[in-house]
N, C-alpha and C positions, 0 to 999 in steps of 0.2 A: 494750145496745150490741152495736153485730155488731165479728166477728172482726175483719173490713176495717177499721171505723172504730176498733177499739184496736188497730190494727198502726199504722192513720196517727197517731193521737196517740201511739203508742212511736216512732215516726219523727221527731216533731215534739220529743218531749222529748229524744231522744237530737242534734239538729241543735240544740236549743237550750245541752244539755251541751257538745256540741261548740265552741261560738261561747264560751262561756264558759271551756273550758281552752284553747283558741287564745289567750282574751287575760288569762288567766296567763299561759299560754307568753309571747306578746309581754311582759309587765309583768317578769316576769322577766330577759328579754335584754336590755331597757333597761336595768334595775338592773345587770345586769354590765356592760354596756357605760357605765355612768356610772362604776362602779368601774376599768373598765379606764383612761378619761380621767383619771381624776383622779390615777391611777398615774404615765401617762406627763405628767401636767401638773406632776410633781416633779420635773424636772431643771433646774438651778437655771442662771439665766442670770448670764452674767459682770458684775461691776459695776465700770464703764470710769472711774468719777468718783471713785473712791478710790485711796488710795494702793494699792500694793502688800503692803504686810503688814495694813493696814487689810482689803483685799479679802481676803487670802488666811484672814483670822482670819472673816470675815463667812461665807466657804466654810466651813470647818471645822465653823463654829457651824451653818450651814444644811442641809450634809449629813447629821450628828449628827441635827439634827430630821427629815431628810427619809427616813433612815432607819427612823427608829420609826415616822413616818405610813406609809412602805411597806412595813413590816412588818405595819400594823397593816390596810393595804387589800387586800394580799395574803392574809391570813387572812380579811378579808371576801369578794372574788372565789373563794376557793376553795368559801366558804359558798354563795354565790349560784351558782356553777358546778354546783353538784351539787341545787340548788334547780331551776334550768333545765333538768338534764336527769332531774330528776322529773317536771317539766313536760312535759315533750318528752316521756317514757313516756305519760303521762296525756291528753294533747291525742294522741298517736298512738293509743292504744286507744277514743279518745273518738266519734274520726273514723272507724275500722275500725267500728263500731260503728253509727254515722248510716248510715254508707255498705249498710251491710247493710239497716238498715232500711228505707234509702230506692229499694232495688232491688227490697225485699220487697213494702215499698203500692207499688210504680207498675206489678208485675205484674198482668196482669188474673186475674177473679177465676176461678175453675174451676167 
């Protein structure tokens, strides 16, 4: 095998690394950003068809849970947040890396 053609096959494997931590990367962001919805999908809506202390014991009881779920999603987003920006090192060094290669085969040969 000549020089040329295993600089293009390290070109090709380093594009194909690439394409593969790009979608960690992505898999990742989605996961925080499902985390983040389900965060803000915990603020509890008013219930207009109850009495008043009926509603206001239903709050109590709802926040109480909604509480520990946000505590409990909060500790998950902070996981996945620092998962992501692994990712984001990794799909950055992945691409600086293709990019190199792919400068290197498309030069002509000497």
């Amino acid at each position: 095998m000549k020089d040329r053609d295993r600089l293009q096959a390290l070109a090709d494997l380093a594009a194909m690394l690439r394409d593969r931590r790009l979608e960690a990367l992505r898999q990742a962001a989605l996961a925080r950003e499902e985390t983040r919805a389900r965060i803000a999908g915990l603020a509890a809506a008013e219930a207009s068809d109850l009495s008043p202390v009926a509603a206001a014991l239903a709050g109590v009881a709802y926040q109480r849970w909604a509480d520990r779920a946000r505590a409990d999603l909060n500790t998950r987003l902070a996981r996945q947040t620092a998962e992501w920006m692994e990712r984001q090192a990794e799909a950055r060094q992945a691409f600086g890396k293709a990019q190199v290669l792919e400068r290197l085969s498309a030069r002509p040969p000497r």
